[in-house]
C-alpha positions, 0 to 999 in steps of 0.5 A: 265495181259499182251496180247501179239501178236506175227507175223510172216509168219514162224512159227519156229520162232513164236514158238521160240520166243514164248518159248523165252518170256515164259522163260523171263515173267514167271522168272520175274513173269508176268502174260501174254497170247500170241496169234499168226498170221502167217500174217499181214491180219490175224492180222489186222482182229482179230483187226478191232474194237478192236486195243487196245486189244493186249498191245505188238505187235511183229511183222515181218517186211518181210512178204509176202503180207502186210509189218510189217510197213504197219500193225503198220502204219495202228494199229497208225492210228486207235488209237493203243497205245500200245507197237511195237517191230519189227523183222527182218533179215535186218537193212535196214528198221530201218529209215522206221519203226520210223513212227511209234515209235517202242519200239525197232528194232531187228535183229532175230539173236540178242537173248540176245537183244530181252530178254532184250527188251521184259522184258523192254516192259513188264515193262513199260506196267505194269507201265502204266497200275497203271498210270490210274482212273477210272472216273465218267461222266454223262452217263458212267463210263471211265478208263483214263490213266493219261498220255493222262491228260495235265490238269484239270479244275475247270469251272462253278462248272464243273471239266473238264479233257483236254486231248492229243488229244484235247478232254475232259471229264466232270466229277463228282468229284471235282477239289480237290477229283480228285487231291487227287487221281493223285498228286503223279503221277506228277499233281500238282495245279497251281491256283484255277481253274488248276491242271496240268501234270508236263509232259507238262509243256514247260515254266512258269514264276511268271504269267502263265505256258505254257503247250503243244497244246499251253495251257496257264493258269494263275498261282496262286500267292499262288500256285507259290512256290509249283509248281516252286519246283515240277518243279525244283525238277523234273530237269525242271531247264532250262523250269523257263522265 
C-alpha cells in the first residue's frame, strides 16, 4: 500500500491532482491512500513522531506561512526517507530545493510531466518496499531495508549488520542463513567474516575491498574470482586498483 501526502494551500489543486494520481495509480494497478493538508503546520503536526509514515510527499513550495522547503528540510532532518515531489508556479527555487534530494521539480502547468513522475515514484516505492528483511535481534524483531546494509559480519560467532548511518544491529541467524536470504539483491561474500553490498563497494584489489564511510576489509583468497566478476558483471569495471 503506497501513503500518499498531497499539500498545498489551494485546495482546487489539491483536488486536481488528487484525481490526477487516482487515474495514474488506479491504470497501473497500485494499491494507495492519499490523505491531504492545506499547509505545511498541518503537515508537520500530523508527522511529529511518525515521518515515515507517508512514502510519497507532494508538496507546494509557496505556501503562506512555512516554505515546501522548510517542511521537507525539517522531514530529512527528523530521518524521513522516503520520496518528495515538489510543486510550484516557478522555476526560481529548483537550485534551493536540491537540499533536500527531490525526486522531482514541477511546474503546476506541466500535467504530462507529473503523470509520468508520480507512476515513477510509485515504482521505486514498491521496489524498495521488496528491498527489506525482517530480522531477529535479542530483544525485538526490526524490519531492515537492504539499502541502508554496507555489510555483514561474522564476529565472535555474532552476525553484525553495519549500517549507512554507522549503526548496527546484532542479529540471530547466521552469516550464511542471512546471506541466503539478501545474495540476489546485490550482497555477496567476500571472506569468511564478510558479505558486503556491492552498491558501496568504492575500490578493491586482490587483498582488501574499499566500501563507503571508509570501511576497509580483508578479501578472502577463495572469495576473489566470485566477487571480481559480480563486480565486473555490475559494470564496476573502472573501481578494479
Amino acid at each position: 500500500m503506497l501513503n500518499i501526502c498531497l499539500c498545498d494551500d489551494d485546495m482546487k489543486i489539491i483536488d486536481y491532482y488528487s484525481m490526477v494520481i487516482n487515474k495514474v495509480l488506479n491504470k497501473n494497478n497500485f494499491e494507495f491512500n492519499i490523505e491531504k493538508f492545506t499547509s505545511g503546520e498541518n503537515l508537520l503536526f500530523e508527522l511529529d513522531g511518525n515521518y515515515n509514515k507517508f512514502s510519497i510527499i507532494i508538496i507546494d513550495i509557496l505556501m503562506k506561512k512555512i516554505s515546501g522547503i522548510e517542511v521537507a528540510k525539517i522531514l530529512r532532518s527528523n530521518g524521513y526517507n522516503g520520496i518528495i515531489i515538489f510543486l510550484t508556479t516557478s522555476k526560481e527555487y529548483a537550485i534551493d530545493s536540491f537540499e533536500v534530494e527531490p525526486l522531482n521539480y514541477i511546474l503546476k502547468k506541466d500535467n504530462y510531466k507529473f503523470e509520468d513522475v508520480i507512476l515513477k515514484a510509485a515504482r521505486r516505492t514498491t521496489e524498495e518496499a521488496n528491498k527489506k528483511i525482517i530480522i531477529s535481534t535479542k530483544t525485538q524483531y526490526k524490519i531492515i531495508n537492504f539499502d541502508k546494509i554496507i555489510y555483514i559480519e561474522s564476529f565472535n560467532k555474532k552476525v553484525i549488520l553495519h549500517k549507512l548511518n554507522s549503526d548496527t544491529d546484532h542479529i540471530n541467524n547466521s552469516l550464511n542463513d542471512i546471506y541466503l536470504r539478501i545474495k540476489e539483491f546485490g550482497f555477496v561474500q567476500i571472506h569468511k567474516s564478510y558479505v558486503v553490498n556491492i552498491k558501496y563497494v568504492e575500490s578493491f584489489n586482490s587483498q582488501e575491498c574499499k566500501l563507503k564511510n571508509n570501511i576497509v576489509l580483508s578479501i578472502g583468497r577463495k572469495y576473489l574470482k566470485d566477487f571480481r566478476n559480480l563486480i565486473l558483471e555490475n559494470e564496476f569495471k573502472d573501481l578494479m586498483i
